[in-house]
N, C-alpha and C positions, 0 to 999 in steps of 0.2 A: 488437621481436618476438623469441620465441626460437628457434633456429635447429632447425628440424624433427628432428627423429630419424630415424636411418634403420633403419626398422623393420622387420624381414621380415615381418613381414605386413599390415603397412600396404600399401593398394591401391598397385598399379601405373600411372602416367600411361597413357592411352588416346594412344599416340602416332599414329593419326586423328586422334582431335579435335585435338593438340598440334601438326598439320599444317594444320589451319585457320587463314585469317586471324585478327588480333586480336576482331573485331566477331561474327566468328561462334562463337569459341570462348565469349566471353561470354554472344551470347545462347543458345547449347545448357547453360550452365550455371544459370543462371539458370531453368530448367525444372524443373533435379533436386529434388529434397527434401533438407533440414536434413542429414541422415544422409549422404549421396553429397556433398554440398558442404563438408560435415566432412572427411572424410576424405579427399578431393581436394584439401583444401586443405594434407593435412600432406605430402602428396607432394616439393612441391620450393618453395623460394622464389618460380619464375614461377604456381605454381597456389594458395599463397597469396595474391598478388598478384589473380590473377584472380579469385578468390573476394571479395576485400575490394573490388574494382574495381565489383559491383555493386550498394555502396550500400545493401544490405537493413539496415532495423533492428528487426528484430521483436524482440520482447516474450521478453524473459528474466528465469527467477526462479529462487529456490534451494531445495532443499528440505535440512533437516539431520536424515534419518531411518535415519542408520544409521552406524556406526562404523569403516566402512572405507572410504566412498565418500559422498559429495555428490550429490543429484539432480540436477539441471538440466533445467527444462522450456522449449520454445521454440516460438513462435508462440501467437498468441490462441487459446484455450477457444472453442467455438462451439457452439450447440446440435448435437448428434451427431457430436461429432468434437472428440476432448482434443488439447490441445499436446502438440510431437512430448518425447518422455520419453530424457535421455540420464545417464547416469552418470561422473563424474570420482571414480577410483579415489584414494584417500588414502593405501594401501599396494600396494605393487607384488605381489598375488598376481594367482591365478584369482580369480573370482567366479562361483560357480553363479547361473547366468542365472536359474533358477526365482525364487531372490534376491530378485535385482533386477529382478523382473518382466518381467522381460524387454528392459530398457534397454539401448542399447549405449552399452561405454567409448568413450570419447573421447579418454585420453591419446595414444594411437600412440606411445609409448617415454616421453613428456617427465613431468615430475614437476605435483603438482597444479594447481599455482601457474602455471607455466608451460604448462600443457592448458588453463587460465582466462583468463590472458591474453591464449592465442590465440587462443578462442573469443570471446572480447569485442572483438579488433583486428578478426577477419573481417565481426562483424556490427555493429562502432561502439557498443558497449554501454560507456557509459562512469559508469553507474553500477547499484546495486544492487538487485534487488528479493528481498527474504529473506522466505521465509513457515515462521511457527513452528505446531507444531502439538505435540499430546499425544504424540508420536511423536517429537519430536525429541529426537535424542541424540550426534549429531556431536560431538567433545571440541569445546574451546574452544579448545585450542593451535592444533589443526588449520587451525579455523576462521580463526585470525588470520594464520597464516603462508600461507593460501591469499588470503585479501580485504583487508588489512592496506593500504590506504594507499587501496582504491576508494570514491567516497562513493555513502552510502546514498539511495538513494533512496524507497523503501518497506521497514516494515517491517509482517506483522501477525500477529498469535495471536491465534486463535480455537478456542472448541472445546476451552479447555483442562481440567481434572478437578483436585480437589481434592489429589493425589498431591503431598505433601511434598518426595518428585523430582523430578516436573517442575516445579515452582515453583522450586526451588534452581534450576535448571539455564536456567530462562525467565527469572530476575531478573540471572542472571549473562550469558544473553546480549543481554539489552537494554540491561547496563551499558558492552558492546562496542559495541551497534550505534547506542544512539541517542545523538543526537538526530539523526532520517532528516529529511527532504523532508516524506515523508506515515506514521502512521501507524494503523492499523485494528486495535483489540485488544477484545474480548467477554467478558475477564475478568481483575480482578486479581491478579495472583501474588504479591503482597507479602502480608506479616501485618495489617496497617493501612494504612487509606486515607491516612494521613500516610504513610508511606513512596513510597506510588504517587506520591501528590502531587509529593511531594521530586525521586522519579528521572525520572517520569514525563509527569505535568502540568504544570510549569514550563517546559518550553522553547517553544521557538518555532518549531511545525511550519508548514509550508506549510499544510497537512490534515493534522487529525485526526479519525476516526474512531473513536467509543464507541456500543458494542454491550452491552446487555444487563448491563451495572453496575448493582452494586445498592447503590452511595452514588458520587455526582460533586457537588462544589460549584462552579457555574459562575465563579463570584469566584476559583479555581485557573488557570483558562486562560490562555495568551496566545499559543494560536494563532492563523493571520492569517484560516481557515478551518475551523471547527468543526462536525460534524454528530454529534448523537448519537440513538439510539435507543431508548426505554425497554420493557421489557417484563417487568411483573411478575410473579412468584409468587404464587398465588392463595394460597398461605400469608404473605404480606409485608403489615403493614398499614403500613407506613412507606415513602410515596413518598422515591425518590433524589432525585426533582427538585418544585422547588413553583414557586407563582406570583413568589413574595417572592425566590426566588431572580433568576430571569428577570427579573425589574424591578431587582433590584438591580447586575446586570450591563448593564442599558441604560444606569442611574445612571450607573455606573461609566465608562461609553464618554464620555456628555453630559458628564463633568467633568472629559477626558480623562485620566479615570485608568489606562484601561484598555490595550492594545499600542495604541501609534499604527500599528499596521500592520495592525489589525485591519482583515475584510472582511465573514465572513459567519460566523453562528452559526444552526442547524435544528436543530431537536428535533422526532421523529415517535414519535407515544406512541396507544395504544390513549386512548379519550376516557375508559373508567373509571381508569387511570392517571394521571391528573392531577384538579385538584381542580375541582369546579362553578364557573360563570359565570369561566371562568378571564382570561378577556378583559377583562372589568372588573375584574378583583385587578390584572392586570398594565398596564394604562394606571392603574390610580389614582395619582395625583401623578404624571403624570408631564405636562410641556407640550408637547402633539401638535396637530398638524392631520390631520383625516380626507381619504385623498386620494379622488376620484371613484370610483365603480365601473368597471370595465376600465382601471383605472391599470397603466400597467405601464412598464416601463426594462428595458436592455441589463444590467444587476447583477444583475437578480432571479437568487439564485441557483437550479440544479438541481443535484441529486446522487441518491444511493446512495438513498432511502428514499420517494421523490415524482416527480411527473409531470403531466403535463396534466389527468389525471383530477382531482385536488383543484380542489374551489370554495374561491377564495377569499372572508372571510367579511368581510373587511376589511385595510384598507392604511392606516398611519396615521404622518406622519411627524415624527423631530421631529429638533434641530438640536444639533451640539455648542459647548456655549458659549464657548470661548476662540475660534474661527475661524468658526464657523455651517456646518462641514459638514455635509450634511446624510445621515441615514438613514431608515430604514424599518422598521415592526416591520406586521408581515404572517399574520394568520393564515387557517388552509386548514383545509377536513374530506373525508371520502372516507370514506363509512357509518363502523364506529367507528373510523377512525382519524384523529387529529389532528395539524398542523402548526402550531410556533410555529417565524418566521424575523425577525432584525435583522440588516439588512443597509447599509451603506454605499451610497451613490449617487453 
């Protein structure tokens, strides 16, 4: 831990409370909000201590939208109520608060690195969640001499625009960040989908997440969990994804060609985005068994695009040949929208 600053205007210990037993100074702290638990925590070594003592690990991410300071948002997004919104300065000025919306710094004297660190020991955050947007602009020095050695956890871009900029600036920091844990991206920043491929699709995420591509060849992946989502331009006559690929990529599993780590792949697609009687293109050749109607297992996956509301319209299973383990290729509708899932059992 880094040793506090002593900061004139970093809050003053409440030396009431610092006069309560151990049990009660905890649980009156444990009340405050994100903001009072911060900054109580830079006060002294024993009110660090007592802040990290109870245990919280909520949900921390980063945002890179500005040149002097890092976002930092904390706790879950909930309908009518955003996570609480703070700022780690990069350079030791003021900041006009109008700014930065109104976020409060979090350094209390210490340097970026060192304000991150502490904020990560107080709440147990021991890895990363970075979300890119069209907006992002934080250098890269920055970036590395502040998060340099924490691993990634999530990474996602979304949302992003065709700007020459932010594509340099998105390729270079995803050549920092990945390979994360999970990542969620809705569009490619490379010049060519061989490039994506190269930097991007080859590794081996826990979760991936694709959003609104408009070319993915499933025979690229080896993630252990894959969901992707299609949605095309009514100006686009070239589906990204087809039957042939889909089947080709079950092939792939059945001859264990594919990760042996693999678990679960979803694709949820408008039903005019994909091609007619797409269920019989994708079992053609291939050797299945149709399982019962209300088949079901603890695998079946759920994610980001589906839900109870899908009928499923069939479950049908077939075996990998070197071992006979076995999977599932599962399709679902929901008015126009369709789900193809293979998944592991």
């Amino acid at each position: 831990m880094a040793e506090p600053a002593r900061d004139e205007n970093a809050p003053k210990p409440d030396f009431r409370l610092m006069d309560l037993d151990y049990w009660c100074r905890r649980r009156m702290i444990s009340h405050w909000d994100f903001k009072k638990q911060i900054a109580f925590s830079h006060c002294s070594k024993e009110s660090f201590k007592l802040v990290k003592s109870l245990n919280q690990i909520p949900r921390i991410s980063i945002q890179l939208d500005n040149l002097n300071w890092i976002t930092v948002n904390i706790g879950d997004e909930i309908v009518g109520r955003e996570s609480a919104r703070y700022i780690i300065k990069l350079v030791d000025n003021d900041i006009d608060p109008q700014r930065s919306g109104y976020a409060t710094p979090i350094n209390f004297g210490l340097s970026a690195r060192e304000a991150f660190v502490h904020l990560c020991e107080i709440y147990h955050n021991k890895e990363l969640t970075i979300r890119l947007n069209p907006e992002s602009k934080t250098p890269l020095d920055a970036i590395r001499s502040v998060f340099d050695g924490f691993p990634i956890h999530t990474v996602t871009y979304c949302d992003g625009s065709n700007r020459e900029e932010e594509n340099s600036y998105i390729r270079n920091m995803l050549d920092f960040l990945l390979p994360s844990k999970t990542l969620l991206m809705s569009r490619n920043p490379y010049d060519s989908y061989q490039e994506f491929r190269d930097n991007v699709l080859q590794s081996e995420y826990e979760t991936l997440i694709l959003q609104r591509l408009s070319q993915i060849d499933l025979l690229d992946l080896k993630a252990i969990n894959t969901e992707i989502s299609l949605t095309i331009r009514p100006t686009r006559r070239n589906l990204p994804l087809n039957t042939q690929q889909f089947r080709g990529f079950i092939e792939k599993w059945i001859k264990s060609e594919a990760n042996p780590k693999f678990k679960t792949i979803v694709i949820h697609s408008g039903s005019r985005d994909v091609e007619e009687n797409f269920q019989e293109r994708i079992l053609d050749g291939l050797l299945y068994q149709q399982l019962p109607n209300g088949w079901t297992c603890e695998n079946v996956p759920h994610g980001t695009f589906w839900g109870k509301i899908f009928q499923v319209s069939g479950n049908f299973e077939v075996q990998r040949e070197a071992d006979g383990q076995k999977a599932v290729i599962s399709f679902a509708s929901f008015g126009k929208a369709v789900l193809w899932k293979f998944f592991v059992v």
